[in-house]
Every structure is written in structure tokens, then in C-alpha cells.
C-alpha positions as CSV (number, residue, x, y, z in Angstrom):
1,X,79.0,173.0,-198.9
2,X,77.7,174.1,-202.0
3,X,77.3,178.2,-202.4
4,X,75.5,179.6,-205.4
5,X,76.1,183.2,-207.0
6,X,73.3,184.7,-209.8
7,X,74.7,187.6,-211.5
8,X,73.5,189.0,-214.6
9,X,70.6,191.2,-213.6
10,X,69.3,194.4,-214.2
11,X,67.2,197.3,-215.5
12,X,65.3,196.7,-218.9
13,X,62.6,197.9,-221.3
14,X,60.3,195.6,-222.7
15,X,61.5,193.8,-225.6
16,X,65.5,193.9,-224.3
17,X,67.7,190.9,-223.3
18,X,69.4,190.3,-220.8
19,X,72.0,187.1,-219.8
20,X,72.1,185.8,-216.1
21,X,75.1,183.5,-215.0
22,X,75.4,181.3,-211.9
23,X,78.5,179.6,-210.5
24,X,79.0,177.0,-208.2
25,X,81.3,176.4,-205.4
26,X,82.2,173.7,-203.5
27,X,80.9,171.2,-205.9
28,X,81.1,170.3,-209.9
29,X,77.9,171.5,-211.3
30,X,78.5,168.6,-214.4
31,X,76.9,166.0,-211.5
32,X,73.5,167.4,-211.4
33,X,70.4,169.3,-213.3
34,X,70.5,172.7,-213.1
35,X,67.3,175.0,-212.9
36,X,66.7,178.4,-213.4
37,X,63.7,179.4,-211.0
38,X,61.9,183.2,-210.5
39,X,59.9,184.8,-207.8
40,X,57.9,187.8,-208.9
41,X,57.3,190.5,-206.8
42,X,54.4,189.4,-204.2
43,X,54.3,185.5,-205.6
44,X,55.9,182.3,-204.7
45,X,59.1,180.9,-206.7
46,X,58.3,179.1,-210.0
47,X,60.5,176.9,-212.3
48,X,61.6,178.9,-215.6
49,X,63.8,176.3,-217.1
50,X,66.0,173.2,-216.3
51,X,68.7,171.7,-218.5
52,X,70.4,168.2,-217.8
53,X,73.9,167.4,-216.7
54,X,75.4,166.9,-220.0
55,X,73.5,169.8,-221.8
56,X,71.6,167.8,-224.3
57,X,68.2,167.9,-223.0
58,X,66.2,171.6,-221.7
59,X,62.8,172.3,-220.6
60,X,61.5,175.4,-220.0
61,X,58.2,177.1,-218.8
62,X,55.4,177.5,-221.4
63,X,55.7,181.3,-220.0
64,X,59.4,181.7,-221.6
65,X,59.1,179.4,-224.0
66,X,61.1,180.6,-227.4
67,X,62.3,183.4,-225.9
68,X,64.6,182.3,-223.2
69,X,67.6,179.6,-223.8
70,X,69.5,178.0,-220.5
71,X,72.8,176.4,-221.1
72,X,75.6,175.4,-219.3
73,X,80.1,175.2,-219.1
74,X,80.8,172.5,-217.0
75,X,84.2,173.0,-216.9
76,X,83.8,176.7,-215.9
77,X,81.2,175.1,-213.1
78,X,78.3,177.8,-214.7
79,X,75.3,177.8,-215.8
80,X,73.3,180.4,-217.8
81,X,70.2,181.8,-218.6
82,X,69.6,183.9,-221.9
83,X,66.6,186.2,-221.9
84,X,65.1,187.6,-224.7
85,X,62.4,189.8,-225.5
86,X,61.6,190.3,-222.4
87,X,58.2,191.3,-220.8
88,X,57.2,192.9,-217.6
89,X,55.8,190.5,-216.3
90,X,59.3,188.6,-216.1
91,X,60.1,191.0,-213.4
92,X,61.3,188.6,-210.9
93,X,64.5,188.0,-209.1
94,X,66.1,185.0,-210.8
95,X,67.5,182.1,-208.7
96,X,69.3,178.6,-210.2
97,X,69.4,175.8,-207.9
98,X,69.7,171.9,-208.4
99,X,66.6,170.8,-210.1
100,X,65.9,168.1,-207.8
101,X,66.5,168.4,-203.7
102,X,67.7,171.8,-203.3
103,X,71.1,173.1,-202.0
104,X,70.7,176.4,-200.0
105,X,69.3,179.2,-202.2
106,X,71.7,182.2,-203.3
107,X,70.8,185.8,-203.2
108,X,69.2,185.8,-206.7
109,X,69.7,188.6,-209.5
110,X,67.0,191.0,-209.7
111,X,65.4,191.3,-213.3
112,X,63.1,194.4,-213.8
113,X,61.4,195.2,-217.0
114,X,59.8,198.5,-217.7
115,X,57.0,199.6,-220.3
């Protein structure tokens, strides 16, 4: 069974950074696309950014677009999510999952960005 831990989160003002990491257990994250998603206080979960199993190809939201990069250590069964000038309305706890049929959610990392 495959559990997922986001860590990484935190307390910002606008324009900071901030780097989230998730690990894998109990299977190799190298077999599968990874996504990043975020659910904003009050909304649904959305897609930030996916990246494929070998690395070489990304996509990400038109929302974070040039300001957040997504990457991945296969041998260190991690992915990561790099945040950059961040914005309040990235305030959203951040979850990664497989891109396509979902394992079991983790508890997320809360991201809060203050004005």
C-alpha cells in the first residue's frame, strides 16, 4: 500500500519561496507521473503541476506558470515542488498524488501567504 508524506509548508509573505517535498512508501515512485495538486481554502482540489516518470517532460497550471518548477529523485523515491514568488492566492494546502488513478491522498502541507 502506497502512503504519501507532503512536507515543506509554511508561513510566507507575498513574493517568498518556499520548497515542498513528498516521499513515497511502499512503492517506486520512478513507475508513475507524479502531480502536485492544491485545495484553497473553501474550493475543490486543482492540478498545479505534473512531471513524467523519467523527468524530462513538466506541465504546470497557467496559474503558476514561471514561477513554480516540479522535479523529481527517483532513487530517493521524492518528488518536489519549488515555489517562487508566491502570491496569496496560492494559499492552499498542497497534495502530490499519481497523476492518473489516484492512490489514497496524504495529509497535505499547508502553504499560507500573507500581504
Amino acid at each position: 500500500q502506497v502512503q504519501l508524506v507532503e512536507s515543506g509548508g509554511g508561513y510566507v509573505q507575498t513574493g517568498g519561496s518556499l520548497g515542498l517535498a513528498c516521499f513515497a512508501s511502499g512503492r517506486a515512485l520512478s513507475e508513475y507521473p507524479i502531480g502536485w495538486f492544491r485545495r484553497p481554502p473553501g474550493k475543490k482540489r486543482e492540478f498545479v503541476s505534473a512531471i513524467s516518470k523519467s523527468g524530462m517532460t513538466t506541465v504546470y497550471a497557467d496559474s503558476v506558470k514561471g514561477r513554480f518548477i516540479i522535479s523529481r529523485n527517483n532513487a530517493n523515491n521524492t518528488a518536489y515542488l519549488q515555489m517562487n514568488d508566491l502570491r496569496s492566492e496560492d494559499t492552499a494546502k498542497y497534495y502530490c498524488n499519481r497523476l492518473v488513478a489516484s492512490w489514497d491522498w496524504g495529509q497535505g502541507t499547508q502553504v499560507t501567504v500573507s500581504s
